[in-house]
CHARMM internal coordinates of N, CA and C (Angstrom, degrees):
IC EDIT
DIST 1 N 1 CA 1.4486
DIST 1 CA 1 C 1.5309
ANGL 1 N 1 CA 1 C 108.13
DIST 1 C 2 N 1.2744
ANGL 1 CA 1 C 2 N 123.75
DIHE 1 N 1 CA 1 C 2 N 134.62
DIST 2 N 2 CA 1.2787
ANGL 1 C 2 N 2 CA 113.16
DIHE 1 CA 1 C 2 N 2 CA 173.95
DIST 2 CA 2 C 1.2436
ANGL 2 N 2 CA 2 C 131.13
DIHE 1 C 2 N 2 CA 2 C -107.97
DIST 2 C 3 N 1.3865
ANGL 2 CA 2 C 3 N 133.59
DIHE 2 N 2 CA 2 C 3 N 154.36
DIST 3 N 3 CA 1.4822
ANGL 2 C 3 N 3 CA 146.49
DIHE 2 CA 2 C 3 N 3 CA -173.59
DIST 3 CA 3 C 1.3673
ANGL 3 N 3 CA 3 C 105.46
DIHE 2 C 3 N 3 CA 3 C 1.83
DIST 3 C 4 N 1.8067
ANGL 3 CA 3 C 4 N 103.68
DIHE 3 N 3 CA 3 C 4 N -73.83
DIST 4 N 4 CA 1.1763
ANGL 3 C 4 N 4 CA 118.19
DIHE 3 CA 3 C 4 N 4 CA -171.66
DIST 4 CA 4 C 1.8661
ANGL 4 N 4 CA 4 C 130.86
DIHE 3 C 4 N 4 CA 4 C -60.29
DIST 4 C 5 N 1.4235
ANGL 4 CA 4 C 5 N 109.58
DIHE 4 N 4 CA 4 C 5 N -14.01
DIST 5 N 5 CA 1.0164
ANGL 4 C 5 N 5 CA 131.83
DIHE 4 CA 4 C 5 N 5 CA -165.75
DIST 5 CA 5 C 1.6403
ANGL 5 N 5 CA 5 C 109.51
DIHE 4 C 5 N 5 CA 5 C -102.93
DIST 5 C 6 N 1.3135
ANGL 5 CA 5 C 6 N 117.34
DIHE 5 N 5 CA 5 C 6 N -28.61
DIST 6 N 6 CA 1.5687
ANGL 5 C 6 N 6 CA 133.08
DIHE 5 CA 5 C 6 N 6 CA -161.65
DIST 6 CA 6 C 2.0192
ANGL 6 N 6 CA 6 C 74.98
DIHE 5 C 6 N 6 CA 6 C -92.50
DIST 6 C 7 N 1.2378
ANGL 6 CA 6 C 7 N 119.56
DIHE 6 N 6 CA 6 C 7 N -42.37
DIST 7 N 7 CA 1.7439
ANGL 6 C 7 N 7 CA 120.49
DIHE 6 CA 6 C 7 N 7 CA -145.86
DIST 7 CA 7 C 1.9351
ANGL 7 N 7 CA 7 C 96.44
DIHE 6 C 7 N 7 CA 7 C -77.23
DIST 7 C 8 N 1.5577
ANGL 7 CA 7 C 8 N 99.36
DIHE 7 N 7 CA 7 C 8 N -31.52
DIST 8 N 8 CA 1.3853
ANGL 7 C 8 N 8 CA 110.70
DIHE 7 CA 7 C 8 N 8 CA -179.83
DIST 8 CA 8 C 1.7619
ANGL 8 N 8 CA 8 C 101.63
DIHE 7 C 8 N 8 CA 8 C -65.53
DIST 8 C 9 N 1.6226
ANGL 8 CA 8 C 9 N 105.44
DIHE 8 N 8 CA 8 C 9 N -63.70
DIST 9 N 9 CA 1.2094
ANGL 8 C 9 N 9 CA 114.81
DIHE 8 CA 8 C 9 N 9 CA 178.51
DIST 9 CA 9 C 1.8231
ANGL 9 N 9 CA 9 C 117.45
DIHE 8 C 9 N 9 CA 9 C -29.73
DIST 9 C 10 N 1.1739
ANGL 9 CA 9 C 10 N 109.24
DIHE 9 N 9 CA 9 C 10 N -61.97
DIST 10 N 10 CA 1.3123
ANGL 9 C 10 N 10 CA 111.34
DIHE 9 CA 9 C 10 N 10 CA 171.34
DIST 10 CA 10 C 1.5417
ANGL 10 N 10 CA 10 C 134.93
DIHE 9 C 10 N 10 CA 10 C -47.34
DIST 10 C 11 N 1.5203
ANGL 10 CA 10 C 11 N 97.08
DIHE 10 N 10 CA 10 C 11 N -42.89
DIST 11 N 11 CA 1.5823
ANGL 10 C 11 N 11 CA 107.14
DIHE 10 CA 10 C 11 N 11 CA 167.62
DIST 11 CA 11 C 1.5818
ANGL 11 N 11 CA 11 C 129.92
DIHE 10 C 11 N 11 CA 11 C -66.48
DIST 11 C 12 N 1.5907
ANGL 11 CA 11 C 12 N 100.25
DIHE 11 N 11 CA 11 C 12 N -4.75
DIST 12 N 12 CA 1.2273
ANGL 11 C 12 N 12 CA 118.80
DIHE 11 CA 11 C 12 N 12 CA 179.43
DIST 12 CA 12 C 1.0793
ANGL 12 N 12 CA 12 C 101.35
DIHE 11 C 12 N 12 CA 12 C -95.45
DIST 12 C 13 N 1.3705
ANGL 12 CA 12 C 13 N 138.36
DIHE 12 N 12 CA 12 C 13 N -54.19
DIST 13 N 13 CA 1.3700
ANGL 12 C 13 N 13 CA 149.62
DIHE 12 CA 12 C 13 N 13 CA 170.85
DIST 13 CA 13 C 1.6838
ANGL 13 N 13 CA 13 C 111.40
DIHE 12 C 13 N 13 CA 13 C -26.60
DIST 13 C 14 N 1.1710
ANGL 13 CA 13 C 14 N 85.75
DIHE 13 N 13 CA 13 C 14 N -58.74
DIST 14 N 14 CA 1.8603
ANGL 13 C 14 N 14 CA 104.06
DIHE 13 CA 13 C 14 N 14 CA -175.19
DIST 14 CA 14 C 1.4570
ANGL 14 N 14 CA 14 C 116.84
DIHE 13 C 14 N 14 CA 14 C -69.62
DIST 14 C 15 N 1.4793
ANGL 14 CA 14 C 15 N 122.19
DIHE 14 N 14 CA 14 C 15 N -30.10
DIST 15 N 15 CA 1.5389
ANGL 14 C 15 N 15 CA 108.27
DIHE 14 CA 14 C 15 N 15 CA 143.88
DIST 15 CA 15 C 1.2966
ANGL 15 N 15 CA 15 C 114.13
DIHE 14 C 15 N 15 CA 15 C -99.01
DIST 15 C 16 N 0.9952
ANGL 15 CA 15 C 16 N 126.23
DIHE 15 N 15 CA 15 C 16 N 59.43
DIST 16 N 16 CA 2.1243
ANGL 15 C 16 N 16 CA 130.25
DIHE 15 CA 15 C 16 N 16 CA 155.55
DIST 16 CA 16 C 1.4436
ANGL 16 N 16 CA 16 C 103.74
DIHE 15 C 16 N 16 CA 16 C -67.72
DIST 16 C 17 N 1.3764
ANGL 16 CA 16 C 17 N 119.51
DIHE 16 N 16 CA 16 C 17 N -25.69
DIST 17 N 17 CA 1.5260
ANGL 16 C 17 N 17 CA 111.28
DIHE 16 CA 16 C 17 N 17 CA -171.92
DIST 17 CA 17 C 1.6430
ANGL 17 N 17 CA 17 C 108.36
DIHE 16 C 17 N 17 CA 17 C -54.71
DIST 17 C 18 N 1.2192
ANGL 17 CA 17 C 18 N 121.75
DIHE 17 N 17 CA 17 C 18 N -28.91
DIST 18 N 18 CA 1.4780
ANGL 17 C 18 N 18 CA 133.37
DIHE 17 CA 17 C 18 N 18 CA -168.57
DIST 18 CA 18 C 1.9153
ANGL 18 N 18 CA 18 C 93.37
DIHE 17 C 18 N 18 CA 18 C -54.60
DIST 18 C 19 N 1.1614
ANGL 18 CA 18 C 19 N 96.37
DIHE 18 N 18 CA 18 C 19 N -44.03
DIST 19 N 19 CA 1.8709
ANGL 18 C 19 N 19 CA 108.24
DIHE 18 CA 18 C 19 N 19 CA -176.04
DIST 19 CA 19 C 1.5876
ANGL 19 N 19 CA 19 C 104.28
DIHE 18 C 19 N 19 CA 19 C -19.04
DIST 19 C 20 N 1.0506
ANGL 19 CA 19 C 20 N 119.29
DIHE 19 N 19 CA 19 C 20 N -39.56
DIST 20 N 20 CA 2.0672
ANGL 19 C 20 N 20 CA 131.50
DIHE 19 CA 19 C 20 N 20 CA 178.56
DIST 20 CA 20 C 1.3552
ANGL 20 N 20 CA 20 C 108.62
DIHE 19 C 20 N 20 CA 20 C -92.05
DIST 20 C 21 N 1.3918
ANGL 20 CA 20 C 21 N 120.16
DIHE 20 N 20 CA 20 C 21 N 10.10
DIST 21 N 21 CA 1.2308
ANGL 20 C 21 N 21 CA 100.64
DIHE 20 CA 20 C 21 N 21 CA 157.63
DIST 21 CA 21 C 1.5182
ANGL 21 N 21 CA 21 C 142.74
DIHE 20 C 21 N 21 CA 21 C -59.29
DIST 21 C 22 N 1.4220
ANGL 21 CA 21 C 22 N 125.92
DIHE 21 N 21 CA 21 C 22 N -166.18
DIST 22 N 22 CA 1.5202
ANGL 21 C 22 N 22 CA 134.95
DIHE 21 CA 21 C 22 N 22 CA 147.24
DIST 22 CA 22 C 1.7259
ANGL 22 N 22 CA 22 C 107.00
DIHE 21 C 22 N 22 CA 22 C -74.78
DIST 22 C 23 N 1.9840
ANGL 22 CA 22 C 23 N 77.72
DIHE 22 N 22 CA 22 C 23 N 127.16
DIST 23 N 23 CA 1.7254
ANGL 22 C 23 N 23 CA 96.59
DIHE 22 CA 22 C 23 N 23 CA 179.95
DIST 23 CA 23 C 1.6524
ANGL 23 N 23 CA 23 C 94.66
DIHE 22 C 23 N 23 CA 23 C -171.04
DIST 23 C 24 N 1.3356
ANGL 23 CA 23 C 24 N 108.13
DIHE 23 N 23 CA 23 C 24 N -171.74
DIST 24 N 24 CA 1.0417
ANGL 23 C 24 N 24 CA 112.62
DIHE 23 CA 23 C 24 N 24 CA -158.39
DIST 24 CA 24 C 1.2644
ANGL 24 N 24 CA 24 C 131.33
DIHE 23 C 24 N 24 CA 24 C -57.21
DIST 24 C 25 N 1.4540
ANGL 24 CA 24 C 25 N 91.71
DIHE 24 N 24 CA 24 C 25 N -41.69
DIST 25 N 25 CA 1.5509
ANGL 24 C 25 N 25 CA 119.91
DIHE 24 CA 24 C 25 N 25 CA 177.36
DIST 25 CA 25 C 1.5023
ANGL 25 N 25 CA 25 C 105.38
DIHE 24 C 25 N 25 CA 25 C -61.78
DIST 25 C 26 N 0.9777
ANGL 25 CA 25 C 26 N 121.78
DIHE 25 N 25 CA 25 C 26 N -25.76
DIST 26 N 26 CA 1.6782
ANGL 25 C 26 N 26 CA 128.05
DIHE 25 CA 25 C 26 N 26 CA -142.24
DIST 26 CA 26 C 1.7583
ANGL 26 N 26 CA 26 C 106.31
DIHE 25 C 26 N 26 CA 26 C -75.89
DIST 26 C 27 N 0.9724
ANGL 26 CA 26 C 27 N 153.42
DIHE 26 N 26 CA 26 C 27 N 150.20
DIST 27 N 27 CA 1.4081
ANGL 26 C 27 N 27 CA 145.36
DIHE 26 CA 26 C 27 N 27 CA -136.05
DIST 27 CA 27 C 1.4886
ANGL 27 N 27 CA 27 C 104.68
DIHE 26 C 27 N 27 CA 27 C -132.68
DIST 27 C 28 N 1.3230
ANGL 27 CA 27 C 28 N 105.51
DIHE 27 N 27 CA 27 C 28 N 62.93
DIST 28 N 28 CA 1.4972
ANGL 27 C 28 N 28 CA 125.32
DIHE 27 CA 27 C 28 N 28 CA -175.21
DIST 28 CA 28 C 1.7396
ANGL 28 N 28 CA 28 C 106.05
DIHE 27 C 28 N 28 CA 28 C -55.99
DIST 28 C 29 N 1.0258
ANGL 28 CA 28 C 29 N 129.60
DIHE 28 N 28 CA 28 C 29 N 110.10
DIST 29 N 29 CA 1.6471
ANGL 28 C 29 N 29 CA 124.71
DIHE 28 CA 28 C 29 N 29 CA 165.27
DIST 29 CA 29 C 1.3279
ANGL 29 N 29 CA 29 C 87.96
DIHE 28 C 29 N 29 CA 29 C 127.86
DIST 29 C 30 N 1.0297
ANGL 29 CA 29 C 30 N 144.83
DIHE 29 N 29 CA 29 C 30 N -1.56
DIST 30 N 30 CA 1.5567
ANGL 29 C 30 N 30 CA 142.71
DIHE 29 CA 29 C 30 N 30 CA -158.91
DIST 30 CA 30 C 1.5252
ANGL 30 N 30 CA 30 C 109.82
DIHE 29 C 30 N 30 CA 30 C -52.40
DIST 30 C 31 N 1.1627
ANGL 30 CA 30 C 31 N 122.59
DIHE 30 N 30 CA 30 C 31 N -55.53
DIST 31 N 31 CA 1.6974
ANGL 30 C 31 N 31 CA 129.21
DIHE 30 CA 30 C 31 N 31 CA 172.07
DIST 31 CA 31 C 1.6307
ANGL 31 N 31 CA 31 C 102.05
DIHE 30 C 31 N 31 CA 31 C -124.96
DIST 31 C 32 N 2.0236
ANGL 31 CA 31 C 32 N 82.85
DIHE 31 N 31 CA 31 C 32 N 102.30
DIST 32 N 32 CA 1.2970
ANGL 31 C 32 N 32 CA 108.85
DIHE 31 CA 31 C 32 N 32 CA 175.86
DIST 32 CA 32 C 1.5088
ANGL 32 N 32 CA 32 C 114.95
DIHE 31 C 32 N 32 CA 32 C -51.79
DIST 32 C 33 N 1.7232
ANGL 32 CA 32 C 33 N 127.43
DIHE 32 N 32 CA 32 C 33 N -67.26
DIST 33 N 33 CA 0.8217
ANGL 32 C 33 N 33 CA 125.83
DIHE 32 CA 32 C 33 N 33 CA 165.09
DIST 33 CA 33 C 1.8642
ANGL 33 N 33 CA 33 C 122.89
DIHE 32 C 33 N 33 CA 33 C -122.13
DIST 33 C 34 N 1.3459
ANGL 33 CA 33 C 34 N 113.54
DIHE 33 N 33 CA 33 C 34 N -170.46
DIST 34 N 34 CA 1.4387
ANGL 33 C 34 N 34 CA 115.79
DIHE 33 CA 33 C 34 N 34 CA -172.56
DIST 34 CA 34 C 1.7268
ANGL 34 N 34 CA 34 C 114.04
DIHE 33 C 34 N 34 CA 34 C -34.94
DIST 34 C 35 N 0.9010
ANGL 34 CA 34 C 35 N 119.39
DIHE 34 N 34 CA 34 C 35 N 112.28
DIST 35 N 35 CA 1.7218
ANGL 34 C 35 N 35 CA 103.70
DIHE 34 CA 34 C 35 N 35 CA 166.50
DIST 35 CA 35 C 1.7170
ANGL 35 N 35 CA 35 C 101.23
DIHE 34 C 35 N 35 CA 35 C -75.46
DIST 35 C 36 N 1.6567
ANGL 35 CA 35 C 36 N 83.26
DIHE 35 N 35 CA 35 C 36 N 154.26
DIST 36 N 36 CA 1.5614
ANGL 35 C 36 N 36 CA 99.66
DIHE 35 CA 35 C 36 N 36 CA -163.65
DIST 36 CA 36 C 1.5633
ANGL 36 N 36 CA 36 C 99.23
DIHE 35 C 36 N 36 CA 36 C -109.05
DIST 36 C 37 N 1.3180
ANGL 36 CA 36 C 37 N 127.64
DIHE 36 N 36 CA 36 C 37 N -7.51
DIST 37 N 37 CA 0.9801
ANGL 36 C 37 N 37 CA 107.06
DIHE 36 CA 36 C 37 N 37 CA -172.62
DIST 37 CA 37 C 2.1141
ANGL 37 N 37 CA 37 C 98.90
DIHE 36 C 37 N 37 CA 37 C -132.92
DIST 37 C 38 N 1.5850
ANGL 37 CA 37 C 38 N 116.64
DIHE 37 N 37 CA 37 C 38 N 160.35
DIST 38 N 38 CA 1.5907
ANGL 37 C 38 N 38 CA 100.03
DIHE 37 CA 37 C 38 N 38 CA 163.57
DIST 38 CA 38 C 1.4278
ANGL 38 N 38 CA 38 C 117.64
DIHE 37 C 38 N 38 CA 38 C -54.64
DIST 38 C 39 N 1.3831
ANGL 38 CA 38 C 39 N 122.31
DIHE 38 N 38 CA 38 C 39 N -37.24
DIST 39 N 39 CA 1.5252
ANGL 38 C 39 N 39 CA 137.33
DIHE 38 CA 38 C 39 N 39 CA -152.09
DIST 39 CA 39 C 1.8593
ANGL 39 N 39 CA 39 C 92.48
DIHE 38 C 39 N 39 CA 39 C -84.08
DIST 39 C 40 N 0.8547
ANGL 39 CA 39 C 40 N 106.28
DIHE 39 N 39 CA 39 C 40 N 0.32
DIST 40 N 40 CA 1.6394
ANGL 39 C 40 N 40 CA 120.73
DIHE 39 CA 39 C 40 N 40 CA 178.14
DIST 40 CA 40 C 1.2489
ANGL 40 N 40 CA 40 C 111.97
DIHE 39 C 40 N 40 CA 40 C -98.98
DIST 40 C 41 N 1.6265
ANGL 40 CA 40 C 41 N 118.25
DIHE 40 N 40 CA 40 C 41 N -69.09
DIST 41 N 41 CA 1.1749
ANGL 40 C 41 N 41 CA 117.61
DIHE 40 CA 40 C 41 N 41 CA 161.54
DIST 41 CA 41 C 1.7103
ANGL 41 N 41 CA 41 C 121.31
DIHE 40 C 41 N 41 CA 41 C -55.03
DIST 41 C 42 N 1.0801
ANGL 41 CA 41 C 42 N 137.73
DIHE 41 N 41 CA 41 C 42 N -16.73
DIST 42 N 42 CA 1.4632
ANGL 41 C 42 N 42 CA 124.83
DIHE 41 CA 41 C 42 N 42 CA -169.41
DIST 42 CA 42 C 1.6601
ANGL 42 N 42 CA 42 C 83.55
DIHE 41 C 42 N 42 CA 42 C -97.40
DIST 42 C 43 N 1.5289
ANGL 42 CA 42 C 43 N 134.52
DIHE 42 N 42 CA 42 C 43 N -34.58
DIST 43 N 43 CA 1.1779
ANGL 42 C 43 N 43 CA 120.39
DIHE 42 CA 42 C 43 N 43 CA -169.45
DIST 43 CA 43 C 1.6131
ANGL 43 N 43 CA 43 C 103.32
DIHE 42 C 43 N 43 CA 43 C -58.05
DIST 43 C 44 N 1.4126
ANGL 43 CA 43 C 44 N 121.98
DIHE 43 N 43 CA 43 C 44 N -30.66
DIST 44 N 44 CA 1.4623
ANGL 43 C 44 N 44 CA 126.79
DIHE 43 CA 43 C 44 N 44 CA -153.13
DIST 44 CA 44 C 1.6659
ANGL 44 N 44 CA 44 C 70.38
DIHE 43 C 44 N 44 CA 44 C -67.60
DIST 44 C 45 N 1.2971
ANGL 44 CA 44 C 45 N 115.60
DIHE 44 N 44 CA 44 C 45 N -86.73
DIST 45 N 45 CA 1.4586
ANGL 44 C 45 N 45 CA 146.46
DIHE 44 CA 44 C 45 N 45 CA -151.67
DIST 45 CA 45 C 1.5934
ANGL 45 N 45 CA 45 C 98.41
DIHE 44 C 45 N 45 CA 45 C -20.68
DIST 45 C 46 N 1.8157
ANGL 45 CA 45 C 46 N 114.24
DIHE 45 N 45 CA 45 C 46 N -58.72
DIST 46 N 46 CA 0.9978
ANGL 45 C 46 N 46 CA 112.49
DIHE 45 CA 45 C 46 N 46 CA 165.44
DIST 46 CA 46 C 1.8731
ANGL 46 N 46 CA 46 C 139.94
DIHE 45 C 46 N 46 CA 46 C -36.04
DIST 46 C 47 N 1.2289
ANGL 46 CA 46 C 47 N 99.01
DIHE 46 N 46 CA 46 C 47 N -28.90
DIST 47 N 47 CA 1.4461
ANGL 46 C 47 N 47 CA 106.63
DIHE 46 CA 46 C 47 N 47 CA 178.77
DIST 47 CA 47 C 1.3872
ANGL 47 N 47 CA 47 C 117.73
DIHE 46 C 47 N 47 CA 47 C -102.42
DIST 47 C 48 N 1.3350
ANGL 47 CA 47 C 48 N 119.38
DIHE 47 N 47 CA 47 C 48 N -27.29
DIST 48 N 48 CA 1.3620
ANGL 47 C 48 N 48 CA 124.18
DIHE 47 CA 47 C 48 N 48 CA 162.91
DIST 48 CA 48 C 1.8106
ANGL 48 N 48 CA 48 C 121.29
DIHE 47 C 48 N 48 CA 48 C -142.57
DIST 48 C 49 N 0.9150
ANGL 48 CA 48 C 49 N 120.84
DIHE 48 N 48 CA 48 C 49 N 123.26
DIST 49 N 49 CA 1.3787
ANGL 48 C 49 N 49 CA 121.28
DIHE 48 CA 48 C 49 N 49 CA -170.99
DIST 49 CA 49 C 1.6311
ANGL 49 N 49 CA 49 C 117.97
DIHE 48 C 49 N 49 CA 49 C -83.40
DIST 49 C 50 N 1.5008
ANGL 49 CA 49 C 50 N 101.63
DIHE 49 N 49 CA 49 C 50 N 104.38
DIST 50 N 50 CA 1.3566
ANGL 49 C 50 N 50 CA 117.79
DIHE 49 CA 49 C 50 N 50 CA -146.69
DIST 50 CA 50 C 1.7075
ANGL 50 N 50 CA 50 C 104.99
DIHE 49 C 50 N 50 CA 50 C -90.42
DIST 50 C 51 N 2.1625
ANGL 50 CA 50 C 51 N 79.64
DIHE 50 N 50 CA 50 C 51 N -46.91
DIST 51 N 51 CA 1.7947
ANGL 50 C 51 N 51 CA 102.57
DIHE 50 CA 50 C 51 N 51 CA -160.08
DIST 51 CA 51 C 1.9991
ANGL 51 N 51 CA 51 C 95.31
DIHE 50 C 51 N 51 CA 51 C -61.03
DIST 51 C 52 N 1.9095
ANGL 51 CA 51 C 52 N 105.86
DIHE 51 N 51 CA 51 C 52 N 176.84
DIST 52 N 52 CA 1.2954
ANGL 51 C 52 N 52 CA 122.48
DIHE 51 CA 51 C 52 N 52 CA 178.80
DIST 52 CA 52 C 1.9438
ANGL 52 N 52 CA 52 C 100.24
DIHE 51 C 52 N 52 CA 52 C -74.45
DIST 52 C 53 N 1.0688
ANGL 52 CA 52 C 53 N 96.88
DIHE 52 N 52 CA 52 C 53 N 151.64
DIST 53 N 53 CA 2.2220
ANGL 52 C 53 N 53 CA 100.69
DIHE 52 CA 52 C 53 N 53 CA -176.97
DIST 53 CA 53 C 1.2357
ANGL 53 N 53 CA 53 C 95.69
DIHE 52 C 53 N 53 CA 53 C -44.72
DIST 53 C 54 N 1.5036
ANGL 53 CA 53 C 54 N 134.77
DIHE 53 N 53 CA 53 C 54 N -24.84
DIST 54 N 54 CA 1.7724
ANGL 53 C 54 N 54 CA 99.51
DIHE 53 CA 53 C 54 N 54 CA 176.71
DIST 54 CA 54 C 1.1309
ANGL 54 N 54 CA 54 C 116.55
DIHE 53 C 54 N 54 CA 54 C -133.99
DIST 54 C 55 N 1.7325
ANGL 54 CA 54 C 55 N 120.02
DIHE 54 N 54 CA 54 C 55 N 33.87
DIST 55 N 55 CA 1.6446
ANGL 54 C 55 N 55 CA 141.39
DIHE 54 CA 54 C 55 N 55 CA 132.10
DIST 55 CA 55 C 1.3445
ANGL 55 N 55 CA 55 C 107.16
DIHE 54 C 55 N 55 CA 55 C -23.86
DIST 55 C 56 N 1.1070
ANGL 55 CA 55 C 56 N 98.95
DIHE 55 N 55 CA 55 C 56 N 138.84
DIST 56 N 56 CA 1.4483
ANGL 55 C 56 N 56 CA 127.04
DIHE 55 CA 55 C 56 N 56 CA -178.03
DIST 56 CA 56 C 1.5044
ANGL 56 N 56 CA 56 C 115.46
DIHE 55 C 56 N 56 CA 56 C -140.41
DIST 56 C 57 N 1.4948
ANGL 56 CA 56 C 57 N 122.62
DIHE 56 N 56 CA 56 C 57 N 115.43
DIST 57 N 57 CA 1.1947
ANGL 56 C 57 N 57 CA 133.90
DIHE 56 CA 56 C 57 N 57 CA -163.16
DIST 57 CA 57 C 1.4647
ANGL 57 N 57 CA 57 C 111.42
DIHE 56 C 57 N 57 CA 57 C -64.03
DIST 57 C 58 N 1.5711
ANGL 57 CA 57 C 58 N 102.53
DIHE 57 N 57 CA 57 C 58 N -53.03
DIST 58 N 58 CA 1.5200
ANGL 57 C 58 N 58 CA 111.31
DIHE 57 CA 57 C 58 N 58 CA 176.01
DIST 58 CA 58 C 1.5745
ANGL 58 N 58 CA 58 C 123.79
DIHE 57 C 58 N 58 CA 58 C -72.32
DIST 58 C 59 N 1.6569
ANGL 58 CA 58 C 59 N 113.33
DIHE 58 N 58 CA 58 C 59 N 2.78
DIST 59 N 59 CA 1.2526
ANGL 58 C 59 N 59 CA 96.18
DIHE 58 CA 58 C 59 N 59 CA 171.75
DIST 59 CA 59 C 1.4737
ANGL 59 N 59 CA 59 C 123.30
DIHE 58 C 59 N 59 CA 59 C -111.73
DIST 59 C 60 N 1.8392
ANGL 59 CA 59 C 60 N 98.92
DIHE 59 N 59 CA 59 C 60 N 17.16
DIST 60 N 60 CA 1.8983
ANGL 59 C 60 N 60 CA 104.96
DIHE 59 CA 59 C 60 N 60 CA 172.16
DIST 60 CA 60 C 1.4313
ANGL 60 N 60 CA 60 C 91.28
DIHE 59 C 60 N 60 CA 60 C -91.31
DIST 60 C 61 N 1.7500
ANGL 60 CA 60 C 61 N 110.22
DIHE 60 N 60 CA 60 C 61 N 137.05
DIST 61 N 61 CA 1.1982
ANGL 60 C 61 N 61 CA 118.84
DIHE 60 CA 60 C 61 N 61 CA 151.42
DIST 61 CA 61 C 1.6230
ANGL 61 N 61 CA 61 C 121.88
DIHE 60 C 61 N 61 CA 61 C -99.67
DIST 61 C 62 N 1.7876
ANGL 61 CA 61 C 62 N 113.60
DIHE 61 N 61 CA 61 C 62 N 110.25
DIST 62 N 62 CA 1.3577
ANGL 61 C 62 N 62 CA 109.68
DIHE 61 CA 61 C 62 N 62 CA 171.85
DIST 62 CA 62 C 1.6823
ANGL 62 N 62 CA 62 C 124.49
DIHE 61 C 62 N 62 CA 62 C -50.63
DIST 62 C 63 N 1.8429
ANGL 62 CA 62 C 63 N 77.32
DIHE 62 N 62 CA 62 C 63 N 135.67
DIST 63 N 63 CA 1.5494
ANGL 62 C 63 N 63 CA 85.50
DIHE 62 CA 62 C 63 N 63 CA -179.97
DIST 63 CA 63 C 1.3977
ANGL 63 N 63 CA 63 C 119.96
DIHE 62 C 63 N 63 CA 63 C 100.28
DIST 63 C 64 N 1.2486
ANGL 63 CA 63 C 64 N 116.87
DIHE 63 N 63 CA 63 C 64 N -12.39
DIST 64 N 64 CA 1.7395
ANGL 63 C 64 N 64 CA 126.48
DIHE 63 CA 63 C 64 N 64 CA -163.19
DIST 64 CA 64 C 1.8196
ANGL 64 N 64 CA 64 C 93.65
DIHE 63 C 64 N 64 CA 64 C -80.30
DIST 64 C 65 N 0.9494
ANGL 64 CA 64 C 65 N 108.15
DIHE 64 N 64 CA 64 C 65 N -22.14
DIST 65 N 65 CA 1.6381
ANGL 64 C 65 N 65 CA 103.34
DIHE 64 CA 64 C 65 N 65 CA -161.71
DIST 65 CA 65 C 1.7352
ANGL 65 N 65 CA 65 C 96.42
DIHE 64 C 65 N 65 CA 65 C -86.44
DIST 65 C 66 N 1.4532
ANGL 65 CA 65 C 66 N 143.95
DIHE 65 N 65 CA 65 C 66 N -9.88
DIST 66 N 66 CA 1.2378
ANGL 65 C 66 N 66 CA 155.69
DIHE 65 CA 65 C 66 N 66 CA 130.24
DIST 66 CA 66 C 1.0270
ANGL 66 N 66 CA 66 C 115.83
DIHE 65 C 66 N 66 CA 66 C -16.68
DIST 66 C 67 N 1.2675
ANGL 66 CA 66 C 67 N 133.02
DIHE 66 N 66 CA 66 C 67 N -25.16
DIST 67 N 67 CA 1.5639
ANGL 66 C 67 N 67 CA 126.26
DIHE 66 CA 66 C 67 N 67 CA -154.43
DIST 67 CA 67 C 1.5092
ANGL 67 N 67 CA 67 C 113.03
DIHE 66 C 67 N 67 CA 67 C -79.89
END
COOR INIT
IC SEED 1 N 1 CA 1 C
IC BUILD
């Protein structure tokens, strides 16, 4: 492999995070509307991992964004 090819390789590597994006597979509609409860939201979380890598289910409180 050469220089130039290993240097590409890497730069690809370094955005892999995209890998969790939106695509086909991806479970568009998943939470129809507001969950009302945390135990709601961590259930979502549980089935598909929605939140940012260091989201935390239990620390959104539903409804707070209402105010």
């Amino acid at each position: 492999m050469k220089k130039e090819d290993k240097e590409n390789q890497k730069i690809i590597d370094e955005y892999d995070y995209l890998s969790n994006a939106a695509s086909s597979q991806d479970c568009t509609g998943l939470i129809p509307s507001e969950p009302i409860s945390s135990e709601e939201i961590e259930a979502y979380e549980e089935l598909y991992h929605f939140l940012p890598p260091n989201g935390r289910a239990e620390s959104i409180k539903p409804g707070e964004h209402h105010k």
